[in-house]
C-alpha positions as CSV (number, residue, x, y, z in Angstrom):
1,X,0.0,0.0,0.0
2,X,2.5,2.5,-1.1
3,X,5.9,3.3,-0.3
4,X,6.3,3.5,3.2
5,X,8.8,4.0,6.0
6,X,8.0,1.8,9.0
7,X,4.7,0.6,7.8
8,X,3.0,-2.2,9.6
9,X,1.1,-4.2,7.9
10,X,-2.5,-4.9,9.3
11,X,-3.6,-7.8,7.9
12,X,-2.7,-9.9,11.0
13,X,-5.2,-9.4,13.9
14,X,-4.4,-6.0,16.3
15,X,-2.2,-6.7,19.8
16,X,-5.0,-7.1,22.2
17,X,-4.0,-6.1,25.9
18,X,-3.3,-8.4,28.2
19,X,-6.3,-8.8,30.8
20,X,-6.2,-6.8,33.9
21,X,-7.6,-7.1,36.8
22,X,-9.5,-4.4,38.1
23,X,-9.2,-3.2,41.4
24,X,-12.3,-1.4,43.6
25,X,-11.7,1.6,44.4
26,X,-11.3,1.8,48.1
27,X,-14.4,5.1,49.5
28,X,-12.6,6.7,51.8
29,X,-13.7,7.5,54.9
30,X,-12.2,10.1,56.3
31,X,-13.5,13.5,54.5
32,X,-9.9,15.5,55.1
33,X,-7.9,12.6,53.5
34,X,-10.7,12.5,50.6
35,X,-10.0,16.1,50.5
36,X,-6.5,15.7,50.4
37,X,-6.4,12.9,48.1
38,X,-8.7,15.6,45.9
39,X,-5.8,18.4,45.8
40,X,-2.7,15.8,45.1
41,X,-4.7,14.8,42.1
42,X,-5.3,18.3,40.9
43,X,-1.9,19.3,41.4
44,X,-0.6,16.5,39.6
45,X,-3.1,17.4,36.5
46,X,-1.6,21.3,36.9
47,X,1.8,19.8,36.7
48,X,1.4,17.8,33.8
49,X,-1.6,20.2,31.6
50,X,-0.6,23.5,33.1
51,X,2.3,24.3,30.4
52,X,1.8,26.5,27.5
53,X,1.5,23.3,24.9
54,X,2.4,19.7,25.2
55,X,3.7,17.8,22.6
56,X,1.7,15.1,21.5
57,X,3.6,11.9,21.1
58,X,3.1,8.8,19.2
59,X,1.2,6.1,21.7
60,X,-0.9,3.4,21.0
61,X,-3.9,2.5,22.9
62,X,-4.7,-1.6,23.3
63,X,-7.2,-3.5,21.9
64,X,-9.5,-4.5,25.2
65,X,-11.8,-6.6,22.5
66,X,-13.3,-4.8,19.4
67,X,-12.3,-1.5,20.9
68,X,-10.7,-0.1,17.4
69,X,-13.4,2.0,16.6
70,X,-13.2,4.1,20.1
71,X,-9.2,3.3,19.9
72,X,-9.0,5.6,16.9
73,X,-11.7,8.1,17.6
74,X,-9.3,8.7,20.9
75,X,-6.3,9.0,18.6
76,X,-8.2,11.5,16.4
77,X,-9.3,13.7,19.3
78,X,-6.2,13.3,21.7
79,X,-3.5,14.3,19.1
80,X,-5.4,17.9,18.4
81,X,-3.8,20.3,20.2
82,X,-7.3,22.4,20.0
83,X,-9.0,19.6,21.7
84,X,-6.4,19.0,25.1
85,X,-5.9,22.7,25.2
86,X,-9.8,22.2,26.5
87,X,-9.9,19.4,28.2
88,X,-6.5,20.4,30.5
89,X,-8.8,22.9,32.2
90,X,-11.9,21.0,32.9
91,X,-12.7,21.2,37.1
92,X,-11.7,18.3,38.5
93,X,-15.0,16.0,40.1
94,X,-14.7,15.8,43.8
95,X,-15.9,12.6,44.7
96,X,-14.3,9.3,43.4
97,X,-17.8,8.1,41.6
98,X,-18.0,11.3,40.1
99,X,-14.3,11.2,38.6
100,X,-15.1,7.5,37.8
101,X,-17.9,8.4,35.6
102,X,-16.9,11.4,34.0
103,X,-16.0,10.9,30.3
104,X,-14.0,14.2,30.2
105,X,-11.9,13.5,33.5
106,X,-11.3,10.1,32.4
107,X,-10.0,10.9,29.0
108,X,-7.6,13.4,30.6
109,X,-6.1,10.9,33.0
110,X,-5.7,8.6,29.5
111,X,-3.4,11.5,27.7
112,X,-1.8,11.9,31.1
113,X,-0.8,8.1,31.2
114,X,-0.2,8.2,27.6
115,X,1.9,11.3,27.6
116,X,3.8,11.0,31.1
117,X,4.2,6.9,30.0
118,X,7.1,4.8,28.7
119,X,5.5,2.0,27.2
120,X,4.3,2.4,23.5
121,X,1.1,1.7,24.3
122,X,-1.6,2.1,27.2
123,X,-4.9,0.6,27.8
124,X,-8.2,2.6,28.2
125,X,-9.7,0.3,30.6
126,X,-10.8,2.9,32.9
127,X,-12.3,5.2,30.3
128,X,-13.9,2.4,28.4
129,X,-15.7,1.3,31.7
130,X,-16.1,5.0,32.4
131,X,-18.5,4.8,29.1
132,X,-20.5,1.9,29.7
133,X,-21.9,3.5,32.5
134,X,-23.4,6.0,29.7
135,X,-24.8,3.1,28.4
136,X,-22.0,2.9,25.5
137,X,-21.5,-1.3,24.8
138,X,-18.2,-2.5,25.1
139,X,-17.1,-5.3,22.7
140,X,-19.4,-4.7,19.8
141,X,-18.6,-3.4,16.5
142,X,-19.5,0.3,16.7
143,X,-19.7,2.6,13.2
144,X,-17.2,5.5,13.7
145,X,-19.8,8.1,12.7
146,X,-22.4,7.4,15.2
147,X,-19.7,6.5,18.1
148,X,-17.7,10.2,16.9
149,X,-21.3,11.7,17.9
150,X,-21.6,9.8,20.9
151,X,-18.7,10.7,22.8
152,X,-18.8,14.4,21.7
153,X,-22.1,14.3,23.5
154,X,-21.2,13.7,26.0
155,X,-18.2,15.8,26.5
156,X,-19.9,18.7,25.9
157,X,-22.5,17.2,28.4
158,X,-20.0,16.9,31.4
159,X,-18.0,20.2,30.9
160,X,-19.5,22.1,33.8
161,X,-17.7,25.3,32.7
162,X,-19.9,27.4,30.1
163,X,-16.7,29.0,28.2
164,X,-15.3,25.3,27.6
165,X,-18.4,24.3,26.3
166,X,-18.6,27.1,23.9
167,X,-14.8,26.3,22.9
168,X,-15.9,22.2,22.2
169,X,-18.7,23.6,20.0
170,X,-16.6,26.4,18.1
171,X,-14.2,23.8,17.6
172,X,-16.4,21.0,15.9
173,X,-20.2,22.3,15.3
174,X,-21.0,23.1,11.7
175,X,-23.6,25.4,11.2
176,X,-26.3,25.6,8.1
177,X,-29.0,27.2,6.9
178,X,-31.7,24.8,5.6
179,X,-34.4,26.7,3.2
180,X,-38.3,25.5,1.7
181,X,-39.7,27.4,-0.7
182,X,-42.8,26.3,-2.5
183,X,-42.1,26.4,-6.2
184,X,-46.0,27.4,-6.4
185,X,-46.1,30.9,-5.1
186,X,-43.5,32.5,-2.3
187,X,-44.0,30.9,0.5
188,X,-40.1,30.1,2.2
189,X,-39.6,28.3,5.5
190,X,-35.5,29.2,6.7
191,X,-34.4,27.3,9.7
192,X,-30.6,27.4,11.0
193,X,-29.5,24.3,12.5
194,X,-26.0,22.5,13.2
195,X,-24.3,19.9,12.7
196,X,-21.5,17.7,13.6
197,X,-20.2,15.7,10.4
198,X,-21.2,16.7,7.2
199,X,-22.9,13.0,6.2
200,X,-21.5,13.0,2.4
201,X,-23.1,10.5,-0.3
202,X,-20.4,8.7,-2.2
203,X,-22.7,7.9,-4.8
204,X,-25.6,10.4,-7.0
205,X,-29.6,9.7,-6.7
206,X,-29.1,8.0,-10.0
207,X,-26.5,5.5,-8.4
208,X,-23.7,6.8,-10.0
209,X,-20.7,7.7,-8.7
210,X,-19.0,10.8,-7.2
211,X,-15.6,11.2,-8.4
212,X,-14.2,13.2,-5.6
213,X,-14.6,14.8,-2.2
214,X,-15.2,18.0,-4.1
215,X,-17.7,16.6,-6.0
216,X,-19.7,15.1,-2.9
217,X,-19.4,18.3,-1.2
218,X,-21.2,20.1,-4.2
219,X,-23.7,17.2,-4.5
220,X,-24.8,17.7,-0.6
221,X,-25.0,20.9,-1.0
222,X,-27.3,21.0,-4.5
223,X,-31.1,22.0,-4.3
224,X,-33.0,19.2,-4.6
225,X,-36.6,19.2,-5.7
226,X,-39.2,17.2,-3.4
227,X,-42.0,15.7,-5.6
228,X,-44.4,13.0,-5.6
229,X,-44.3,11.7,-2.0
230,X,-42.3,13.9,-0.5
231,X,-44.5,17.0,-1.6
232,X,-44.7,19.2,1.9
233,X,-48.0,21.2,3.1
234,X,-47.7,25.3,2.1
235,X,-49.4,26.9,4.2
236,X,-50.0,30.1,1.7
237,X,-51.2,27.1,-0.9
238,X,-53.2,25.4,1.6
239,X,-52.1,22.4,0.0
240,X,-49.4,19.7,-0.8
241,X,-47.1,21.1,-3.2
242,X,-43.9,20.7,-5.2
243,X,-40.6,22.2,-2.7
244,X,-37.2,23.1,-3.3
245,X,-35.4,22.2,-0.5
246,X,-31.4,23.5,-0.1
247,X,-28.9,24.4,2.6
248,X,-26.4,26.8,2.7
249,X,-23.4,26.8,5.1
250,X,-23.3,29.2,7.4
251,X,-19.9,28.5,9.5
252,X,-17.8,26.3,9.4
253,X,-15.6,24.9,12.7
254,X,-11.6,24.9,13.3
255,X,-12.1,21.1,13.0
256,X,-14.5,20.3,10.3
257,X,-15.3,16.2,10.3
258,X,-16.6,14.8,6.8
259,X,-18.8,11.6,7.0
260,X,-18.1,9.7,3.6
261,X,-21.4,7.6,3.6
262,X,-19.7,4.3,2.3
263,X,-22.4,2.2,4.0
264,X,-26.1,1.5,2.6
265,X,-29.0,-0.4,3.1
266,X,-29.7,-3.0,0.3
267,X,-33.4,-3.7,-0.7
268,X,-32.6,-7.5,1.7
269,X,-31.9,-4.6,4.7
270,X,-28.8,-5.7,4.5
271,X,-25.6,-3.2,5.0
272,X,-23.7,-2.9,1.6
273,X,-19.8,-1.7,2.0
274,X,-19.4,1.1,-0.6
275,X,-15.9,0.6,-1.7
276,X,-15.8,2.4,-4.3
277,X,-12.6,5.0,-5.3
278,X,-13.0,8.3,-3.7
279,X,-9.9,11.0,-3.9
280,X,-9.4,13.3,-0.9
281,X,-7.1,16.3,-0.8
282,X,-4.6,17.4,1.2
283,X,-5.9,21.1,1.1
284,X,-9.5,21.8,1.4
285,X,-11.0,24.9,0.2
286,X,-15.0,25.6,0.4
287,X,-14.4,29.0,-1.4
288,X,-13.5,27.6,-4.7
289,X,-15.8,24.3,-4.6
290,X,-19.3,25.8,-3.3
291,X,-21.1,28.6,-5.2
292,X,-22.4,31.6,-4.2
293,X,-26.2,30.3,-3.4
294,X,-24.8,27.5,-1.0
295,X,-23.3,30.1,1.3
296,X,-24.6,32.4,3.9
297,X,-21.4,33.8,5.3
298,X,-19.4,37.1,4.8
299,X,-16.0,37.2,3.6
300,X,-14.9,37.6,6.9
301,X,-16.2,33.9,8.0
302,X,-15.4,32.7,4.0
303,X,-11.4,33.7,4.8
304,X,-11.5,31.1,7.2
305,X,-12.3,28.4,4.6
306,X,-8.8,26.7,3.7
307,X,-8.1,23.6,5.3
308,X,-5.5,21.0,5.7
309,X,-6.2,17.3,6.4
310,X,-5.4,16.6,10.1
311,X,-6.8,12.8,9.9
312,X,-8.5,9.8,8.4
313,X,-10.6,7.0,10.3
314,X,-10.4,4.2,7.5
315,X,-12.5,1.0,7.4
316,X,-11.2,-2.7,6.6
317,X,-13.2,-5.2,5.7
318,X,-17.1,-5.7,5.5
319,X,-20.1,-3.9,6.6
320,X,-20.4,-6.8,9.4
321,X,-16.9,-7.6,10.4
322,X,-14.6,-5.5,9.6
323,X,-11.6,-2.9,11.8
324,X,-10.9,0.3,12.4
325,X,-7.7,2.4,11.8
326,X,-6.3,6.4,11.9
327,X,-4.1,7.9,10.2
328,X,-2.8,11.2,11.9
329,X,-0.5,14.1,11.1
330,X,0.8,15.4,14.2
331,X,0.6,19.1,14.2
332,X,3.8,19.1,16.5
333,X,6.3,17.6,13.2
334,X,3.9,17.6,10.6
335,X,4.5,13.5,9.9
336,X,1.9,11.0,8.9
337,X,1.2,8.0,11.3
338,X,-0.7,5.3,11.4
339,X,-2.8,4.3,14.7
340,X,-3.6,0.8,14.5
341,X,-4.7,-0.3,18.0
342,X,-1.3,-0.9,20.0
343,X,0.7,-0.5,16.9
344,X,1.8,3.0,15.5
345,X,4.1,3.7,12.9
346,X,5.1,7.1,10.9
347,X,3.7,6.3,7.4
348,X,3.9,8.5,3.8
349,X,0.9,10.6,2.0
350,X,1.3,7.4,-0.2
351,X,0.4,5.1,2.3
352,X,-2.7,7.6,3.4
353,X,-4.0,7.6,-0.2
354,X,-4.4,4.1,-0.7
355,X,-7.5,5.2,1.8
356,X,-9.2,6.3,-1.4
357,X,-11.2,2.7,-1.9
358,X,-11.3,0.2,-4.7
359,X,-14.7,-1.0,-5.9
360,X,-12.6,-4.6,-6.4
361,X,-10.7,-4.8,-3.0
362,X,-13.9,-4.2,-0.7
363,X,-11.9,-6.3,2.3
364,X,-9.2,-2.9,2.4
365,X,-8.8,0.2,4.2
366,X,-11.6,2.7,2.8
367,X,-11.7,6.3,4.5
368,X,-14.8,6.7,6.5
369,X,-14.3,10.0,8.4
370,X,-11.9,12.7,7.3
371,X,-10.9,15.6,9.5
372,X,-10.2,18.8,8.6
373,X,-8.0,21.9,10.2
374,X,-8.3,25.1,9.3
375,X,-5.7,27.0,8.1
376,X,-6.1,30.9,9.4
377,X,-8.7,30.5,11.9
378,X,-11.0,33.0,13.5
379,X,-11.3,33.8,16.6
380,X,-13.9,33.6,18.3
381,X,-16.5,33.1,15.8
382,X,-20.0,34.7,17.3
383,X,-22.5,32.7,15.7
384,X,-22.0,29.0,16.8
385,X,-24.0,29.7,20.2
386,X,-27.0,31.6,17.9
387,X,-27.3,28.2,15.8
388,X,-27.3,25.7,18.8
């Protein structure tokens, strides 16, 4: 799969950790040792998240048992700078049931064992129970979309401070403006709204395919006329009529996550693998690939619209049984790697292209989520707590 320096391959199964025994937690009952106990912790975090910026280095996370999917998720949102420069100054929760069940606690204590570490790899045990008390199953095949929603949720759920909040969201929610017009007489119907991922088809309403990101990115964004049975009710009409329905972006995030929809129901309602080839680019810009009807920004909020890819989840395998990779470009030295589980190795743009699919080879590595970092960012943007 290219030319590569280091490159493991992944056809053999992932390391899976070695099983650990997990220890109670003792409650303890005196309240001024709790307390105590309280303040070393925090003045441990300080120590270790209180400098200007950490580098993030290369360390793999084990497999505790179909765990890839969360594995690289972790990867994708640990090794952005934006993202621990929040979650170093979250409040600390006093009891030890609190901390225990607090996703954004938990995943700090993970970058603190995987940064202050010596091994090449850690296990999220703790975080992974962490989420099972939120009612997220452990050792199932989860799809990277849904589970990338999931645990955003509930980060921005546990952040008791208001400003980080507002950070989480400025730094992932994508917000759009969703029009109705009846294409009878003038009735419109504008609602803004947001969004996580922008859920890209991979293939047209005729079946055919999309030849590139840029082309699914105009294809979402394309008016599309509701007919037939999915005629809406106009109010000024007093009856079902013929709609145009479009949406126009609005603002776009410092981290914008792009959903290439390679999975679809088959008439058997059975999950198809979409394998098909799909080019990504290194540098995004919305400016030159969406016209002027599918925006609502100003060219202040349009300057912010380069990007540079910062990582790819890819998919192996089928819709059924397949695993989970990321690929990463550390924004500390700019180098490709590959997260595979335990395993991580520094790995070539060639190796990250062969990402792009092959309608032949459905059993390799397809990219499934694609992250984007902006280039000149603006800050703060206004608008994102106006949409939510």
């Amino acid at each position: 799969m290219g030319q590569t320096s280091g490159r493991q391959e992944r056809n053999k199964k992932p390391e899976v950790a070695p099983s650990e025994i997990m220890e109670a937690e003792i409650e303890v009952q005196n309240t001024k040792e709790e307390t105590k106990d309280v303040k070393a912790k925090n003045q441990k975090l300080t120590s270790v998240f209180g400098l200007a910026d950490l580098k993030n280095e290369a360390i793999g996370l084990y497999n505790l048992g179909q765990s890839c999917c969360l594995n690289s998720l972790l990867q994708v949102f640990l090794m952005n700078i934006h993202f621990t420069r929040i979650l170093r100054r979250i409040t600390v929760p006093p009891s030890p049931a609190q901390r225990r069940n607090n996703v954004p606690y938990q995943m700090l204590l993970l970058l603190e064992k995987m940064q202050c570490g010596k091994c090449k790899a850690v296990g999220p045990t703790d975080l992974a129970c962490c989420l099972s008390e939120h009612r997220v199953e452990l050792f199932v095949q989860h799809d990277a979309a849904q589970l990338f929603l999931t645990l955003w949720n509930l980060l921005k759920k546990q952040m008791k401070k208001p400003e980080l909040v507002e950070e989480l969201s400025d730094l992932y929610t994508i917000c759009i403006q969703e029009h109705l017009a009846c294409q009878k007489c003038s009735f419109e119907v504008k609602n803004n709204s947001t969004m996580l991922t922008l859920p890209l088809p991979v293939l047209d309403a005729n079946s055919h395919r999309l030849k590139t990101l840029e082309d699914c990115l105009q294809y979402f964004f394309h008016p599309e006329e509701l007919t037939g049975q999915n005629m809406c009710f106009c109010q000024q009409c007093g009856r079902k009529t013929t709609f145009l329905q479009s949406m126009k972006l609005v603002h776009l995030p410092q981290t914008l996550a792009l959903h290439l929809k390679r999975f679809c129901f088959e008439r058997s309602s059975r999950t198809q693998k979409l394998s098909l080839h799909l080019p990504f680019p290194q540098e995004l810009d919305l400016r030159e690939i969406l016209t002027e009807s599918q925006c609502q920004a100003d060219d202040s909020e349009k300057g912010t619209w380069q990007f540079e890819l910062f990582a790819v989840v890819a998919h192996s395998g089928l819709s059924s049984c397949g695993h989970y990779c990321a690929y990463i470009r550390s924004l500390t030295d700019c180098k490709w790697y590959c997260f595979n589980d335990s395993e991580v190795c520094q790995v070539s743009w060639d190796d990250v292209k062969c990402t792009y699919g092959h309608s032949n080879l459905y059993w390799r590595e397809t990219a499934y989520l694609l992250f984007y970092m902006k280039k000149h960012p603006q800050q703060p943007w206004p608008g994102v707590s106006e949409c939510l």
